[in-house]
N, CA, C and O atoms as a printed pandas DataFrame, in Angstrom:
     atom_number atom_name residue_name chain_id  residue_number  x_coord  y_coord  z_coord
0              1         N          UNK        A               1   86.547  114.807   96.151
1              2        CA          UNK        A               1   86.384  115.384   97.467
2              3         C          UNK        A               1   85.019  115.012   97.992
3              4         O          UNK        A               1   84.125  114.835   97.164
4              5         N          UNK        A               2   84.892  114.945   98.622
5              6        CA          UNK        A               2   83.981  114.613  100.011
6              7         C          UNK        A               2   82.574  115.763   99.770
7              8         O          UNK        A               2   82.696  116.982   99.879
8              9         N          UNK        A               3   81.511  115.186   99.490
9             10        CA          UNK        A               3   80.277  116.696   99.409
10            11         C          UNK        A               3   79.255  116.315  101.324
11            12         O          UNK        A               3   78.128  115.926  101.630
12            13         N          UNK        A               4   80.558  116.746  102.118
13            14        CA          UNK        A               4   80.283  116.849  103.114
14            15         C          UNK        A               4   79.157  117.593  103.280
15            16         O          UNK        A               4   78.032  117.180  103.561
16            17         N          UNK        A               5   79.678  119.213  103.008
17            18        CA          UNK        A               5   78.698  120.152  102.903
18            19         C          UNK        A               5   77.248  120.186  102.431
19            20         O          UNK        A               5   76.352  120.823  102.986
20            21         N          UNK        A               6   77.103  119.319  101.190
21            22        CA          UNK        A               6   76.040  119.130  101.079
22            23         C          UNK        A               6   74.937  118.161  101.727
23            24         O          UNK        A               6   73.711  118.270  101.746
24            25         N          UNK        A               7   75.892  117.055  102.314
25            26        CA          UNK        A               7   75.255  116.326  103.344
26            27         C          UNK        A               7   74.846  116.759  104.601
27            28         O          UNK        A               7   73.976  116.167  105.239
28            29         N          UNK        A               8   75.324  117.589  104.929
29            30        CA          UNK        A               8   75.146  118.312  106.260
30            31         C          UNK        A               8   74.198  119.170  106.245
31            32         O          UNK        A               8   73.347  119.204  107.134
32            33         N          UNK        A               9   74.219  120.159  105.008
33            34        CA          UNK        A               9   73.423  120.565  104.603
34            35         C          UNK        A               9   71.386  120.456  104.782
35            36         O          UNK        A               9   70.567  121.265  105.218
36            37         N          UNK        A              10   71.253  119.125  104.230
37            38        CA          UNK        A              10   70.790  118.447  103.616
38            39         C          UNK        A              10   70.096  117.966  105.147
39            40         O          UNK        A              10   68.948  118.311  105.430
40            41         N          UNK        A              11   70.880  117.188  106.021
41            42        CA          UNK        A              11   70.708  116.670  107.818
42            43         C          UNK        A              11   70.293  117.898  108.286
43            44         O          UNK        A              11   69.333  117.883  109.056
44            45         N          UNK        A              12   70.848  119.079  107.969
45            46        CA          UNK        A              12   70.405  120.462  108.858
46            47         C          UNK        A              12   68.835  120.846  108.517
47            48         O          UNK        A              12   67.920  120.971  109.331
48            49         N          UNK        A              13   68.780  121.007  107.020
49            50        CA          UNK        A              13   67.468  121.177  106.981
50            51         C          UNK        A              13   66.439  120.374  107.327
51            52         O          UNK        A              13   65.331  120.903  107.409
52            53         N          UNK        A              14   66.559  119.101  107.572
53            54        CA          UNK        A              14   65.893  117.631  107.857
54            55         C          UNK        A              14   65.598  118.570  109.084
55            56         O          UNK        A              14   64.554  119.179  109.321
56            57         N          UNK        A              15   66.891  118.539  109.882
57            58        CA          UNK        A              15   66.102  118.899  111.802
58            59         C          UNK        A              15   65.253  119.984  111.662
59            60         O          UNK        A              15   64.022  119.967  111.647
60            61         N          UNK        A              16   66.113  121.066  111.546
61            62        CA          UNK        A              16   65.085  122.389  111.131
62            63         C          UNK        A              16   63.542  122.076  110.670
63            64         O          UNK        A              16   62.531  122.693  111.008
64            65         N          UNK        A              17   63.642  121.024  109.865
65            66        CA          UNK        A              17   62.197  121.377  109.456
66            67         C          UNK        A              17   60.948  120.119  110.797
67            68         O          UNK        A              17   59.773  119.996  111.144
68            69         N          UNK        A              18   62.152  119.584  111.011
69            70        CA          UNK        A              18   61.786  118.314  112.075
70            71         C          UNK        A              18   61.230  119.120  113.793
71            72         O          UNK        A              18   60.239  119.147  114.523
72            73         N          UNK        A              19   62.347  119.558  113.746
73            74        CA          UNK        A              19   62.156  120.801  115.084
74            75         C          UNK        A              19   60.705  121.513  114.854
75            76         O          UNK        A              19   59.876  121.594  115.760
76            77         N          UNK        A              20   60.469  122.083  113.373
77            78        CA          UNK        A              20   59.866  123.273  113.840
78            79         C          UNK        A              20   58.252  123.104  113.821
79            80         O          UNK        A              20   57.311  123.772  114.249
80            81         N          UNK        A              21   58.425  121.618  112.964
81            82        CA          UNK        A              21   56.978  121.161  112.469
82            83         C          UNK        A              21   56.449  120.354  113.672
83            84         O          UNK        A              21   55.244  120.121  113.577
84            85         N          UNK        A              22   57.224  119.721  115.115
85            86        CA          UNK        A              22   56.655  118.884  115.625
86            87         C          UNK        A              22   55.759  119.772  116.303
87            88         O          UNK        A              22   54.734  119.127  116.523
88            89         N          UNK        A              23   55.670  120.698  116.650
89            90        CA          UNK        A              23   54.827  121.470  117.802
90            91         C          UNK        A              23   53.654  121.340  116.897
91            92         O          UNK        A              23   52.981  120.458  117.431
92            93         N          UNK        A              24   52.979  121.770  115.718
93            94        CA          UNK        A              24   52.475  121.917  114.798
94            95         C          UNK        A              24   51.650  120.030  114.312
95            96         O          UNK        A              24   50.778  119.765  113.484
96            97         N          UNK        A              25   52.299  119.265  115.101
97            98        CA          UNK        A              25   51.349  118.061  114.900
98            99         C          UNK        A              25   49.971  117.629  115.371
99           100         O          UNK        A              25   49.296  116.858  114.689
100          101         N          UNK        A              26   49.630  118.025  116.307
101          102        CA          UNK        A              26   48.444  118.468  117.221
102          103         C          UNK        A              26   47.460  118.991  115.788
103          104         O          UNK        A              26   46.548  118.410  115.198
104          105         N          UNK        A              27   48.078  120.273  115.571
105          106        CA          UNK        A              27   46.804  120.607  114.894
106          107         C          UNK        A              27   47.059  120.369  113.253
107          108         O          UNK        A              27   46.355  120.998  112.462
108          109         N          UNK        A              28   48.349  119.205  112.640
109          110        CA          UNK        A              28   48.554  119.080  111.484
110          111         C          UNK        A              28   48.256  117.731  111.838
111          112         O          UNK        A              28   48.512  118.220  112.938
112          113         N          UNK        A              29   47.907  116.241  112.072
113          114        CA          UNK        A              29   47.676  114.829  111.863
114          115         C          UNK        A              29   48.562  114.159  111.156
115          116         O          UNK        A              29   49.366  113.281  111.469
116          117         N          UNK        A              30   48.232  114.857  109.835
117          118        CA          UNK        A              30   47.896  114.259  108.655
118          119         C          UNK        A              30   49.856  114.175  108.387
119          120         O          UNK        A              30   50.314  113.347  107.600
120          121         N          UNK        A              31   50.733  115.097  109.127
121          122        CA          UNK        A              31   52.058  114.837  109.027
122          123         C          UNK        A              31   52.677  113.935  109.867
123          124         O          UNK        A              31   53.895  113.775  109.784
124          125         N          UNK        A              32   51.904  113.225  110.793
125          126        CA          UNK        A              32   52.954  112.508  111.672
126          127         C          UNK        A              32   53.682  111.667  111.087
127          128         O          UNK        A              32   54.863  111.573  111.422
128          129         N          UNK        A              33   52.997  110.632  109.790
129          130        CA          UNK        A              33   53.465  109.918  109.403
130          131         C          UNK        A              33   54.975  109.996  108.830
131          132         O          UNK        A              33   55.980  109.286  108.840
132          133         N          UNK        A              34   54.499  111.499  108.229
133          134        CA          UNK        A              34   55.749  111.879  107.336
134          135         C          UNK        A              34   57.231  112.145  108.619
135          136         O          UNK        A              34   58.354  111.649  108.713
136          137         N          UNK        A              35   56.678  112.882  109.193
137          138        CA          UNK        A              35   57.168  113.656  110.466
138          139         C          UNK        A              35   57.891  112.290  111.319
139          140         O          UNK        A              35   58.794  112.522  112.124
140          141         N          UNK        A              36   57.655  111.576  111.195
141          142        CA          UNK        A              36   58.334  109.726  111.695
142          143         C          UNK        A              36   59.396  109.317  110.997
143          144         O          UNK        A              36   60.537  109.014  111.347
144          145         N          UNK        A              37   58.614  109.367  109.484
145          146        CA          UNK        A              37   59.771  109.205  108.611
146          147         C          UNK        A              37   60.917  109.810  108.240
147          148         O          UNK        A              37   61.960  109.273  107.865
148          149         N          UNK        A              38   60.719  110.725  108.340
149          150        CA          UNK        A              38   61.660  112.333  108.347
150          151         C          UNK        A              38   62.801  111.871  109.643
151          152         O          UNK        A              38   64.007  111.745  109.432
152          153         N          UNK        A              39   62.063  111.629  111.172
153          154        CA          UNK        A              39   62.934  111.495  111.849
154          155         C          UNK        A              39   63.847  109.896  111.962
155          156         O          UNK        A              39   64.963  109.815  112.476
156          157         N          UNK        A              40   63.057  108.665  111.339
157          158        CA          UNK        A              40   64.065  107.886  111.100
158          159         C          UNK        A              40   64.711  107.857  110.122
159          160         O          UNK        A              40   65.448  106.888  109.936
160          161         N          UNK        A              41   64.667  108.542  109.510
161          162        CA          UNK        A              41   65.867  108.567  107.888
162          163         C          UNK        A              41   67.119  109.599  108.398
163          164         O          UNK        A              41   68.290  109.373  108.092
164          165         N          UNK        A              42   66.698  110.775  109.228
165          166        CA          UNK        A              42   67.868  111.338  110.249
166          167         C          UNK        A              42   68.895  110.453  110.796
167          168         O          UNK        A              42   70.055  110.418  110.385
168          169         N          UNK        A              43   68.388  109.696  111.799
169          170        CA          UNK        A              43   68.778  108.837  112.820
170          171         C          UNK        A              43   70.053  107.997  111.682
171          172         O          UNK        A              43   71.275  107.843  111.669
172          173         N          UNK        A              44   68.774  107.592  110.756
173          174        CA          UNK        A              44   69.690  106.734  109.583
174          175         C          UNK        A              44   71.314  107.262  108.770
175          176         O          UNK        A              44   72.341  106.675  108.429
176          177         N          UNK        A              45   70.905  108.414  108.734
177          178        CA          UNK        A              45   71.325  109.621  107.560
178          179         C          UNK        A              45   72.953  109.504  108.631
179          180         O          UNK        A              45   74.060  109.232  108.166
180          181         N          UNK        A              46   72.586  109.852  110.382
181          182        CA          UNK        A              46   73.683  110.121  110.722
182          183         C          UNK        A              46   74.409  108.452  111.025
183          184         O          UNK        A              46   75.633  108.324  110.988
184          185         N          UNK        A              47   73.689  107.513  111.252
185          186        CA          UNK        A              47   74.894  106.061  111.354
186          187         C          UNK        A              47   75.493  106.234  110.332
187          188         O          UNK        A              47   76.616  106.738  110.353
188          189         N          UNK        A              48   74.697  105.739  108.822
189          190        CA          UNK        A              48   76.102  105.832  107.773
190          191         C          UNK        A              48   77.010  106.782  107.548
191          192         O          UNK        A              48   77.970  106.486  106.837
192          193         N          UNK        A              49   76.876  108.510  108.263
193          194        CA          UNK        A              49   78.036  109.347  108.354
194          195         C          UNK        A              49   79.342  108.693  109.284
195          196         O          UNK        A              49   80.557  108.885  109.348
196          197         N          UNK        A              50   78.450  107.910  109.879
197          198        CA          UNK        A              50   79.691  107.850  111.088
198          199         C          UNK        A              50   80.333  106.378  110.691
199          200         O          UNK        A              50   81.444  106.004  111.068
200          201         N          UNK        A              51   79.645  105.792  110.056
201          202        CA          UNK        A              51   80.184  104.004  108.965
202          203         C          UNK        A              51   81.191  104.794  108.511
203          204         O          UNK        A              51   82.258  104.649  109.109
204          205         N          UNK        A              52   81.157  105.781  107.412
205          206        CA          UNK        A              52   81.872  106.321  106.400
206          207         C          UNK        A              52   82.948  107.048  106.892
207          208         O          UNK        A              52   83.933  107.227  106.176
208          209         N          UNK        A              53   82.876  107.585  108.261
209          210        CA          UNK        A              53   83.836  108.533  108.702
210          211         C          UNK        A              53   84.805  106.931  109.134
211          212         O          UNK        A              53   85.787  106.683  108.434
212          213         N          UNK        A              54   84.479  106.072  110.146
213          214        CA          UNK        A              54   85.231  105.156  110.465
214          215         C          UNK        A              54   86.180  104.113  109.096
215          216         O          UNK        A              54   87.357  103.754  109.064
216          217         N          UNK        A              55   85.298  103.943  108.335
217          218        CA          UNK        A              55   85.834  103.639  107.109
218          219         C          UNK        A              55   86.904  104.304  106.443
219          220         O          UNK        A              55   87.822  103.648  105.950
220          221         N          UNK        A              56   86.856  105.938  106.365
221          222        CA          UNK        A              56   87.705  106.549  105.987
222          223         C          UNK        A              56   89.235  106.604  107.092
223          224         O          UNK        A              56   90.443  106.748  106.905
224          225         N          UNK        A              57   88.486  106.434  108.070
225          226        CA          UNK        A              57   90.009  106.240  109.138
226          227         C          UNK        A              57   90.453  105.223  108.996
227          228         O          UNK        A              57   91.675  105.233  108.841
228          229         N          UNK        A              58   89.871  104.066  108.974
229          230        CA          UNK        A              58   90.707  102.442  108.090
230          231         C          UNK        A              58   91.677  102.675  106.922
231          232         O          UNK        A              58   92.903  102.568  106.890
232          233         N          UNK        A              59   90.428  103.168  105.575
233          234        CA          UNK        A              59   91.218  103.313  104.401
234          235         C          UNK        A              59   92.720  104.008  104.977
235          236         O          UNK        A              59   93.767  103.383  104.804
236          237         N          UNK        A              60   92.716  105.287  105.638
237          238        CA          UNK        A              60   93.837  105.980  105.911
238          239         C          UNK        A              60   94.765  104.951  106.395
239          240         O          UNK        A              60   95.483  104.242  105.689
240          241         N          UNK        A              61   94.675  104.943  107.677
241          242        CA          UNK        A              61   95.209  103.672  107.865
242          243         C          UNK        A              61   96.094  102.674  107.321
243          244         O          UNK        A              61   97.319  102.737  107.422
244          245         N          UNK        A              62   95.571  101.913  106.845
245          246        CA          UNK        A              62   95.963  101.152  105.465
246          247         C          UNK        A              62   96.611  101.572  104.541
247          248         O          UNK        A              62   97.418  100.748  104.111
248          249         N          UNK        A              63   96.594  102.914  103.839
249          250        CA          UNK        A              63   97.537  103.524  103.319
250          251         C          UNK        A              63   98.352  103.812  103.875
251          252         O          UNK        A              63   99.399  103.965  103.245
252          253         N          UNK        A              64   98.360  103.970  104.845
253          254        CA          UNK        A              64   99.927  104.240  105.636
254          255         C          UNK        A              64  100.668  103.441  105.531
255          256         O          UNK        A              64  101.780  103.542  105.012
256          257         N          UNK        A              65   99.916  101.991  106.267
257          258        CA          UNK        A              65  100.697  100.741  106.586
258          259         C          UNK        A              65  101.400  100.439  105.263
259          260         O          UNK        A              65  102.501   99.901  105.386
260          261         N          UNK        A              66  101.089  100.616  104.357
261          262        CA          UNK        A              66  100.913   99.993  102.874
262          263         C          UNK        A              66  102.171  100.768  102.567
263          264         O          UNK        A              66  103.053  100.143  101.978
264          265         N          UNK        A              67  102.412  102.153  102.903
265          266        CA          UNK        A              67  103.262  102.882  101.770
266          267         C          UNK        A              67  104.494  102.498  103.326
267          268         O          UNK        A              67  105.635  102.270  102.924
268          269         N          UNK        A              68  104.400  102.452  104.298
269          270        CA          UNK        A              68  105.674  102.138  105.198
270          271         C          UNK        A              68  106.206  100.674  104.804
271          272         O          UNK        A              68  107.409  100.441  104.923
272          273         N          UNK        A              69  105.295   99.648  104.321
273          274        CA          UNK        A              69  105.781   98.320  103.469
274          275         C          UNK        A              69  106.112   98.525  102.461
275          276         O          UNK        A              69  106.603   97.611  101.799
276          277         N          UNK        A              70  105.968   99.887  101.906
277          278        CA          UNK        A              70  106.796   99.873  100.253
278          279         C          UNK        A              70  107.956  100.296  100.521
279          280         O          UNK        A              70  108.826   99.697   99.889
280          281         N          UNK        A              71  108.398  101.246  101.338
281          282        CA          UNK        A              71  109.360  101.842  101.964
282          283         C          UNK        A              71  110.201  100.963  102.548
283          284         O          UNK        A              71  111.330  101.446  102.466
284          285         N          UNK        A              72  110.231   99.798  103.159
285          286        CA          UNK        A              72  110.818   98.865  103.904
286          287         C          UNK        A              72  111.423   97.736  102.596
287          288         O          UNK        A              72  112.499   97.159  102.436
288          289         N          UNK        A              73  110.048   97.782  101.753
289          290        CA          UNK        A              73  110.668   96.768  100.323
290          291         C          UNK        A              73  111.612   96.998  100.188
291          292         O          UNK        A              73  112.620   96.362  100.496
292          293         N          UNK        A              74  111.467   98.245   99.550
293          294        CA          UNK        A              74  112.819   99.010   98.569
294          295         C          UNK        A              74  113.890   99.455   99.103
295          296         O          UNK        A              74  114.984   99.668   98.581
296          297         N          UNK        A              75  113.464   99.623  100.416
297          298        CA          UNK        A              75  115.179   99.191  101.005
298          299         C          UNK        A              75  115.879   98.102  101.264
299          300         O          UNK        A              75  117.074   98.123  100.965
300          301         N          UNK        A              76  115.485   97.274  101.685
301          302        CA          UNK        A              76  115.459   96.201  101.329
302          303         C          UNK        A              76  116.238   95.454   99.642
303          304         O          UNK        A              76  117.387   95.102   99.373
304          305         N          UNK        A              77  114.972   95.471   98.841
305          306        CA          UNK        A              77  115.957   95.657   97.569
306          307         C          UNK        A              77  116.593   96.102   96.879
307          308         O          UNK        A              77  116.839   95.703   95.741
308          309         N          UNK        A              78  117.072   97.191   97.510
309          310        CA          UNK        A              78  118.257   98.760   97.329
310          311         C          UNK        A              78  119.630   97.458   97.661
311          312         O          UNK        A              78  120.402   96.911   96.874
312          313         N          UNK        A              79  119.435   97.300   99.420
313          314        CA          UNK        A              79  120.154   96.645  100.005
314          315         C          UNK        A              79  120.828   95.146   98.924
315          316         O          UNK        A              79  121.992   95.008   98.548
316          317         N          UNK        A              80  119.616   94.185   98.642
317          318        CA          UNK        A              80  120.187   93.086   98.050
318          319         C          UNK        A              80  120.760   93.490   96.739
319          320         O          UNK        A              80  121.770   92.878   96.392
320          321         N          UNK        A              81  120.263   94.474   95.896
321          322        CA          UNK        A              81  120.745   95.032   94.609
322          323         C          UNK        A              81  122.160   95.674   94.805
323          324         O          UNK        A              81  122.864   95.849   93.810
324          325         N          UNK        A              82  122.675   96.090   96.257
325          326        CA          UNK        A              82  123.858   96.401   95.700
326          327         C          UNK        A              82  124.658   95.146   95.659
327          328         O          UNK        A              82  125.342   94.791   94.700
328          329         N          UNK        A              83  124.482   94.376   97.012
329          330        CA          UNK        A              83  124.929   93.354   97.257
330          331         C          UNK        A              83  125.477   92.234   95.794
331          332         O          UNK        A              83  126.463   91.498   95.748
332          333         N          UNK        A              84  124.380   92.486   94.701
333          334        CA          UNK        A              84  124.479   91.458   94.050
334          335         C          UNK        A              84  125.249   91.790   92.705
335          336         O          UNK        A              84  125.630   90.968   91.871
336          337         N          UNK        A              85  125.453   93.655   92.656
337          338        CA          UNK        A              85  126.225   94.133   91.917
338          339         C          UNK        A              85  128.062   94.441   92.591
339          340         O          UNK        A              85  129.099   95.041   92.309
340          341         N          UNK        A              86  127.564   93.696   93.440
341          342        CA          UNK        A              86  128.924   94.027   94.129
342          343         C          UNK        A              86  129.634   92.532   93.962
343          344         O          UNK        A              86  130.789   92.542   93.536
344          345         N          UNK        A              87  129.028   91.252   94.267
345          346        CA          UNK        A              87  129.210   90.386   93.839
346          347         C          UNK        A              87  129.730   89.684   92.379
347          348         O          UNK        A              87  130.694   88.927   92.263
348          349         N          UNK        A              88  128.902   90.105   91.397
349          350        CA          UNK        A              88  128.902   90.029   89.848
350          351         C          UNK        A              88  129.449   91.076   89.342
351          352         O          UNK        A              88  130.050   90.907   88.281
352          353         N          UNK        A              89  129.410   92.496   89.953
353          354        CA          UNK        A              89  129.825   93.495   88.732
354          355         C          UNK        A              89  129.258   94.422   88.144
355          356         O          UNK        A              89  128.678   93.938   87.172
356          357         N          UNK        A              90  129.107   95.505   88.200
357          358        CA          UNK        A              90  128.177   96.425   87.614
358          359         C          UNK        A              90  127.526   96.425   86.527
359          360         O          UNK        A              90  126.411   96.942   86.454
360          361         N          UNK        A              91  128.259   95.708   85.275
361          362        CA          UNK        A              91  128.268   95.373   84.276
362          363         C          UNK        A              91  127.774   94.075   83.735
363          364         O          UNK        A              91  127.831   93.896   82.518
364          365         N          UNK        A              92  127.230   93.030   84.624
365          366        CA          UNK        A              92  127.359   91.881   84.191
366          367         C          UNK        A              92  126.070   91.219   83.745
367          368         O          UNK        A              92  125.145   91.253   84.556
368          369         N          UNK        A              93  125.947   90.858   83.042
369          370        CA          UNK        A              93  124.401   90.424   81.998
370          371         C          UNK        A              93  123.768   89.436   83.593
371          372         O          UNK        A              93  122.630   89.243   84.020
372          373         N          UNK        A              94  124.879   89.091   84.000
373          374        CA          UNK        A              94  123.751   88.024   85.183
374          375         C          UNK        A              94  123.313   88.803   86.163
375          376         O          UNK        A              94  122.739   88.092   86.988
376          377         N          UNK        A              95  123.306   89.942   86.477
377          378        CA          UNK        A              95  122.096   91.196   86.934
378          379         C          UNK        A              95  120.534   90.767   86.667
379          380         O          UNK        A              95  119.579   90.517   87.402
380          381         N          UNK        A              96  120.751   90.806   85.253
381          382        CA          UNK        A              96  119.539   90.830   84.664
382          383         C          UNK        A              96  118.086   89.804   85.456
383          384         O          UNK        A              96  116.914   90.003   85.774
384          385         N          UNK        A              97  119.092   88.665   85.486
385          386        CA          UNK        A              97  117.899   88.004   86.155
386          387         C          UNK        A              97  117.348   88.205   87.103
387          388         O          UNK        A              97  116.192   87.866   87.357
388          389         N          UNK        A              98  118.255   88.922   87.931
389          390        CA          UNK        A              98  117.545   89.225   88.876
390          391         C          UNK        A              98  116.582   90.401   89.209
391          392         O          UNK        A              98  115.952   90.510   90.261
392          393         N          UNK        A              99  116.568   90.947   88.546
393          394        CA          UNK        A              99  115.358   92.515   87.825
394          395         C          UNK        A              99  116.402   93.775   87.542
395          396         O          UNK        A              99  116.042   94.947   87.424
396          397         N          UNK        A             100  117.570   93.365   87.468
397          398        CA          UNK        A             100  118.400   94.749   87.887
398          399         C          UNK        A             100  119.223   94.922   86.264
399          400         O          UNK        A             100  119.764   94.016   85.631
400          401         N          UNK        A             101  119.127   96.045   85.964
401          402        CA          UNK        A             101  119.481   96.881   84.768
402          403         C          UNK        A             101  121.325   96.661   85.310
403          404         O          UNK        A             101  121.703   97.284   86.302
404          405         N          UNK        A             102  121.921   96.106   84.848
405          406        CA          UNK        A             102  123.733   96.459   84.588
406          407         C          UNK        A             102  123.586   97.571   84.197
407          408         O          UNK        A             102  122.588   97.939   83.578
408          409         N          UNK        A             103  124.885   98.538   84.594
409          410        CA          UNK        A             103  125.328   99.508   83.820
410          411         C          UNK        A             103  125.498   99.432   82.404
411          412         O          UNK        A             103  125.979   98.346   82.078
412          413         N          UNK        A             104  125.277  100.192   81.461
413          414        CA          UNK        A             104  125.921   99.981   80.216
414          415         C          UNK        A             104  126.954  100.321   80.002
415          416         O          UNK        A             104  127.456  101.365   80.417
416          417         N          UNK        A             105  127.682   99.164   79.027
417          418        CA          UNK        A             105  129.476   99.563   78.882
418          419         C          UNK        A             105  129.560  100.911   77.751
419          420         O          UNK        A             105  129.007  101.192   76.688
420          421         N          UNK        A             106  130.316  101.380   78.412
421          422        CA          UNK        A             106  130.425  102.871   76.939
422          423         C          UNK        A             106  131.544  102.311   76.234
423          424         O          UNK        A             106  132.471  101.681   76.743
424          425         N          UNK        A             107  131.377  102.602   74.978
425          426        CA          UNK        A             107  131.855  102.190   74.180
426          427         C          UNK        A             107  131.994  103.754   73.165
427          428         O          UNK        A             107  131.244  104.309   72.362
428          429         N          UNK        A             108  133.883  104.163   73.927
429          430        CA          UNK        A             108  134.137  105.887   73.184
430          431         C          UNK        A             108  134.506  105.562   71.464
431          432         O          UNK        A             108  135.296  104.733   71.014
432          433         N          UNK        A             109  133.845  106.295   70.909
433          434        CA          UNK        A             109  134.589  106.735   69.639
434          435         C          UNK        A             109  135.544  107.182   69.466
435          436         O          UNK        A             109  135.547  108.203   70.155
436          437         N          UNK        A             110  136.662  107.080   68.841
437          438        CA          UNK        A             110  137.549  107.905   68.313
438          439         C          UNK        A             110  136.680  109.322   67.471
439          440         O          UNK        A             110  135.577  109.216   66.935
440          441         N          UNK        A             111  137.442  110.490   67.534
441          442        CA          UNK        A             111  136.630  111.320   66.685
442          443         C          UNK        A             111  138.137  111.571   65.693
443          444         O          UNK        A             111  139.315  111.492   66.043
444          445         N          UNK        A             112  137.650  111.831   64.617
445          446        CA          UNK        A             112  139.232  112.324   63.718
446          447         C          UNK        A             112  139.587  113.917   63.847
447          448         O          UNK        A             112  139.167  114.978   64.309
448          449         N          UNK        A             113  139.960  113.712   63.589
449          450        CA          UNK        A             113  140.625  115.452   63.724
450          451         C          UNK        A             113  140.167  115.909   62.498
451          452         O          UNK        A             113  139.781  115.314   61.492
452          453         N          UNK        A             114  140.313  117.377   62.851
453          454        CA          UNK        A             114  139.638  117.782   62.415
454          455         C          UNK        A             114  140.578  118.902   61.159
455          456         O          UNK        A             114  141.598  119.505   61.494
456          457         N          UNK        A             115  140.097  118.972   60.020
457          458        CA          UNK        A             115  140.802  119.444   58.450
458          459         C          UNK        A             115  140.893  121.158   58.777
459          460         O          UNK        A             115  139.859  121.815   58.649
460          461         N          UNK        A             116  142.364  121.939   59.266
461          462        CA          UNK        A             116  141.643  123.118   59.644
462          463         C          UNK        A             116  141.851  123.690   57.715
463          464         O          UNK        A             116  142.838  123.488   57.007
464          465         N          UNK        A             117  140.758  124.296   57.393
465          466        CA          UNK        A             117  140.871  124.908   55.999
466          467         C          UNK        A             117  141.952  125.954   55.938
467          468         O          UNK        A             117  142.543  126.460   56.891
468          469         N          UNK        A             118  142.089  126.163   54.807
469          470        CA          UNK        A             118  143.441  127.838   54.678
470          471         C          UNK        A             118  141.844  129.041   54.587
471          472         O          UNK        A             118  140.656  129.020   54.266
472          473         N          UNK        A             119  142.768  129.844   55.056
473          474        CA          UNK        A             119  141.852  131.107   55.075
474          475         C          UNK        A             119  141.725  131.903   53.234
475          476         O          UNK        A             119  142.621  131.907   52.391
476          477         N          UNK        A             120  140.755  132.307   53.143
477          478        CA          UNK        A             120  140.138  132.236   52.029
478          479         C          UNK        A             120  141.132  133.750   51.505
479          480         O          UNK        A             120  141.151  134.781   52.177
480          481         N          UNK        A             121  141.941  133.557   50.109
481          482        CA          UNK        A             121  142.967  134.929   49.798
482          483         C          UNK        A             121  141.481  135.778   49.693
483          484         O          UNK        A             121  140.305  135.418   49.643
484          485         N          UNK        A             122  142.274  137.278   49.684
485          486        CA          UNK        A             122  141.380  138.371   49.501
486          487         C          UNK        A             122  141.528  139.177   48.554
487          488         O          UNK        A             122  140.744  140.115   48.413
């Protein structure tokens, strides 16, 4: 998951402390430097939020497209797979080549019957 929160976090206290310290430069100097840096690493902080947010709408994206082309495959080879068991046979070893499992032939047992015993005298 996403440590949004802590990034935001993190940007909030940046301004807050950006906001409250600029009035305070006059009679602090010795922070402007910092107080510069502070505000271009902001500036910075928020482009790559917004790289990453656009990125994440691609990735999405793309997964979509991606799983509606898997969806279209497999119907698709739903479609030619019956076709080719309908052709050959449910059963027929020449399936195989083509990626498709034949049915397996069952093959019933006879079972014997069964010995009923005499009931045991008392």
């Amino acid at each position: 998951m996403r440590s949004a929160n802590s990034f935001a976090s993190k940007t909030n206290s940046w301004e807050l402390l950006a906001t409250n310290i600029q009035p305070h430069l006059t009679e602090m100097p010795f922070l402007q430097a910092f107080y510069d840096q502070l505000q271009g690493l902001r500036v910075r902080a928020s482009e790559l939020d917004s790289q990453q947010e656009a990125a994440r709408a691609q990735a999405r994206e793309l997964t979509r497209l991606r799983q509606e082309v898997e969806r279209e495959g497999e119907n698709v080879r739903a479609r030619i797979s019956a076709h080719l068991r309908a052709t050959f046979g449910f059963t027929s070893e020449q399936l195989i080549k083509f990626g498709i499992n034949p049915r397996p032939r069952v093959t019933r047992r006879r079972t014997e019957p069964e010995v009923k015993s005499k009931p045991a005298a008392r």
